[in-house]
C-alpha positions in Angstrom: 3.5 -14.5 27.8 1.6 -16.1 24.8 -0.7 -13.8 24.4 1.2 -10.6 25.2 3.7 -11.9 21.9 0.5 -12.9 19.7 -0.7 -9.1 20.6 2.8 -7.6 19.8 3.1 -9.8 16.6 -1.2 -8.4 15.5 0.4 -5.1 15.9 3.0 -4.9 14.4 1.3 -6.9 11.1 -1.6 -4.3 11.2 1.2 -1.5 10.6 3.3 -3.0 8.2 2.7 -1.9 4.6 2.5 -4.5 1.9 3.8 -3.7 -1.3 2.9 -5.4 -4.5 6.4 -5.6 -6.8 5.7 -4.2 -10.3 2.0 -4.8 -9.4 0.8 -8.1 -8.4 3.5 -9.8 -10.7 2.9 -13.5 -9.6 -0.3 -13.5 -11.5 0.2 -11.1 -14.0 3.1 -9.0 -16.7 5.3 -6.9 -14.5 4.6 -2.9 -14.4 1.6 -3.6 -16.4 -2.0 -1.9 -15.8 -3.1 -5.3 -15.2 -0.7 -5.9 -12.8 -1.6 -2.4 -10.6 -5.2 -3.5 -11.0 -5.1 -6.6 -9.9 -2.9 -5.7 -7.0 -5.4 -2.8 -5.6 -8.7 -5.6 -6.3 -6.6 -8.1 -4.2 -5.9 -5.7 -1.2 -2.3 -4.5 -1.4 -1.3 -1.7 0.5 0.9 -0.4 -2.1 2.4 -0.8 -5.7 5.7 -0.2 -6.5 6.8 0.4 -10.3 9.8 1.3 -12.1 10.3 4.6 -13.9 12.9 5.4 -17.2 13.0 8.3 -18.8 12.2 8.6 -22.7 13.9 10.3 -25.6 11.4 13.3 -26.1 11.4 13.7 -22.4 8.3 11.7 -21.1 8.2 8.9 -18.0 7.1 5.8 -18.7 6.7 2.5 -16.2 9.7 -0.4 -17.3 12.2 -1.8 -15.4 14.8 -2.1 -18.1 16.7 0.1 -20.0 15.2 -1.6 -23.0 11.7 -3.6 -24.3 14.0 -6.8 -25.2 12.9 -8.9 -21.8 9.3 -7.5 -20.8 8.0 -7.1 -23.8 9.6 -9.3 -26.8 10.3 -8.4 -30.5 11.7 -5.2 -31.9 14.3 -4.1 -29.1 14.1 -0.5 -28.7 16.2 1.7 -26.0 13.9 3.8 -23.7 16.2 6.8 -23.2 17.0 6.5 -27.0 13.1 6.4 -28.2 9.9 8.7 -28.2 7.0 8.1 -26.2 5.2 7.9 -29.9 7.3 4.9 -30.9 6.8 3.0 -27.2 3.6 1.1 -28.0 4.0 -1.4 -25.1 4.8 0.2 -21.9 2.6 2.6 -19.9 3.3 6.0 -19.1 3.7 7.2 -15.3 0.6 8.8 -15.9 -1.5 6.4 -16.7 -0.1 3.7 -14.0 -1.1 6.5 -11.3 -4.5 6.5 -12.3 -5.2 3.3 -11.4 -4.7 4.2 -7.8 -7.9 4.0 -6.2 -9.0 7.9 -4.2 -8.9 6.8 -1.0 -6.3 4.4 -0.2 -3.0 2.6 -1.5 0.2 4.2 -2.3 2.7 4.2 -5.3 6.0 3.4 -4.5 7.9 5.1 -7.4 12.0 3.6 -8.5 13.4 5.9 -10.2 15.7 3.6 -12.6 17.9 6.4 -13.9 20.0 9.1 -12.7 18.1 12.5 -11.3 17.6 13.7 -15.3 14.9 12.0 -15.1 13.3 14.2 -11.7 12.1 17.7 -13.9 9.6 15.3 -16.1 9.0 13.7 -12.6 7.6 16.5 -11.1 5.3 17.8 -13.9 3.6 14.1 -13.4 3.6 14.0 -9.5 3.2 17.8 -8.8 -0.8 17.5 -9.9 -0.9 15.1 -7.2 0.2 17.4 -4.3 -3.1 16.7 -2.3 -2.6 13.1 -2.4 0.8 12.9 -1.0 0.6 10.4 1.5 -0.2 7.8 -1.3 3.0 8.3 -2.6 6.6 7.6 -2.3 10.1 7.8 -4.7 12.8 5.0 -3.9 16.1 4.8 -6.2 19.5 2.7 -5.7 21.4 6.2 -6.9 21.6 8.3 -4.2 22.0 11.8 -6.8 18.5 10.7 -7.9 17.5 10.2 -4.1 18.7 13.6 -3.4 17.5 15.7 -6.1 14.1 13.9 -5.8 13.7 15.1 -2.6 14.9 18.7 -2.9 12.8 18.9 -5.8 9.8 17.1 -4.2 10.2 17.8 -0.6 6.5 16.5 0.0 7.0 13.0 -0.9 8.7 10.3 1.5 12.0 9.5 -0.7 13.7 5.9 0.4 17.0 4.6 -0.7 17.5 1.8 -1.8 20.3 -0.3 -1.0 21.5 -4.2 -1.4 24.0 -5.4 1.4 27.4 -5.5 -0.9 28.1 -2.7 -3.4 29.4 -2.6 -6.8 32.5 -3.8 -5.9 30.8 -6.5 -3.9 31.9 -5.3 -0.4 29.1 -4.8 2.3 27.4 -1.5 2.7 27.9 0.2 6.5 24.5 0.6 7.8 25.8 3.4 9.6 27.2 5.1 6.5 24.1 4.8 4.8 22.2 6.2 7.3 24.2 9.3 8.1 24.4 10.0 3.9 20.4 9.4 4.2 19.8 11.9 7.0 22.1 14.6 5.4 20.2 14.2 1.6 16.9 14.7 4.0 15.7 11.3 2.7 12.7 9.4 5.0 14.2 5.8 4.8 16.0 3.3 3.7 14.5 0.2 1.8 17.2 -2.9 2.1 17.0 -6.2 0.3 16.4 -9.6 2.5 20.5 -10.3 2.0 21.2 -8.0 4.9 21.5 -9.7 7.7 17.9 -8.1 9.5 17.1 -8.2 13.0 15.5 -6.3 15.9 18.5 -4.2 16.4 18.9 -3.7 13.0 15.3 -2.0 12.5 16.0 -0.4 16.0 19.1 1.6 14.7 17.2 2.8 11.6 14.6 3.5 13.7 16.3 5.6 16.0 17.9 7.5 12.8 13.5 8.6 12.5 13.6 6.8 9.4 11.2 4.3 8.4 12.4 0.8 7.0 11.6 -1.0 4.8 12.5 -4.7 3.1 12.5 -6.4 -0.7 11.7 -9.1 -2.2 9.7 -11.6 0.1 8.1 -14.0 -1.3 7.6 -16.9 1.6 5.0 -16.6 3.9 7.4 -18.0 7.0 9.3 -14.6 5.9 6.6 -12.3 5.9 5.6 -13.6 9.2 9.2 -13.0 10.4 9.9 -9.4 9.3 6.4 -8.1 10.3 8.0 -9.7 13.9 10.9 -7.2 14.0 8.9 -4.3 13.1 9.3 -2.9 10.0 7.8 -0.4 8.3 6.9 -2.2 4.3 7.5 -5.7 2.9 7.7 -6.0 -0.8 6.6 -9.0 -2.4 5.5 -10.2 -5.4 2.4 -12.0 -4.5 0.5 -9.2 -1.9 -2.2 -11.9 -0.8 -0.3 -14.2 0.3 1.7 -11.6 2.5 -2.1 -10.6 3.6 -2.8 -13.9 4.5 0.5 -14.5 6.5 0.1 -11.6 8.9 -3.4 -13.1 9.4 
């Protein structure tokens, strides 16, 4: 019995994917270069990066609406400045080229609503023959939808914490059905649902993948890859690596 749940557990670790948050952002700046290119040196599976739309029309990599937290000083609004006048954060463009040719993926949140998809797909649409190392997630499920009707060739993944805006829980079922009928791939949940077997079962069953944010305990990695999923995010991918060892 041992061995036949130490050879379920290898599996299922083998085939989860582990995604580096922002880059490898326990060792360095947040949806940095440095950050991507430590996290493909180091191993991870994937990046995942965060994606505003600028005043003149361009995408650039931030996770806020403004510069004021990431990168201190002069406060400037992203949607409300030109690409010109953004010294500090990188473009989309320039985050995807660290992506090495033959492996890793780019796990793309779109942070805004779907204005933002037409300059989305004159950046992504080059990439056509490397689709499989991509992959769009978004909390708004316009932007989830128009994403994939404009980019039917890349997995798109909602997002979703357990409670809404109004802090009442989210119906897995609900979410599910609206993900199916927007032709989405998955659904990527935070660690405050309550996650089990059955849980990954029933999104499973729906043929969408799963996957879970932010994990940053290695008893925790250890316990999702257990239950199957599909990704763990995580700000530090080696030691996710080294807990599915």
């Amino acid at each position: 019995m041992k061995t036949l749940l130490f050879l379920l557990f290898a599996m299922n670790a083998a085939a989860v994917e582990i995604i580096a948050h922002r880059g490898f952002s326990a060792k360095a700046p947040e949806n940095t270069i440095e950050a991507f290119e430590l996290a493909w040196k180091s191993g991870a599976d994937a990046c995942e990066l965060d994606i505003h739309l600028t005043a003149d029309g361009e995408v650039v990599v931030i996770h806020d609406k403004d510069t004021k937290r990431t990168y201190p000083g002069e406060n400037k609004v992203i949607a409300k400045t030109k690409l010109a006048d953004l010294k500090e954060p990188p473009t989309l463009a320039q985050a995807l080229a660290t992506m090495p040719v033959d492996r890793g993926r780019f796990v793309i949140e779109i942070k805004t609503g779907a204005e933002i998809v037409p300059a989305l797909v004159k950046v992504l649409e080059p990439l056509k023959p490397r689709a499989k190392q991509l992959a769009i997630i978004s909390f708004q499920k316009d932007a989830c939808a128009a994403a994939k009707k404009a980019l039917p060739w890349i997995p798109v993944f909602q997002l979703s914490g357990s409670k809404n805006k109004q802090k009442e829980p989210v119906d897995l079922s609900k979410l599910i059905v609206e993900a199916k009928a927007n032709g989405l791939d998955g659904l990527d949940l935070g660690s405050d649902w309550k996650w089990d077997a059955a849980m990954v079962s029933q999104i499973h069953a729906a043929s969408l993948k799963a996957i879970v944010y932010t994990i940053n305990k290695p008893a925790e990695v250890a316990r999702y890859a257990r239950l199957g999923l599909d990704g763990i995010t995580t700000d530090d991918p080696v030691m996710a690596k080294k807990a599915l060892e």
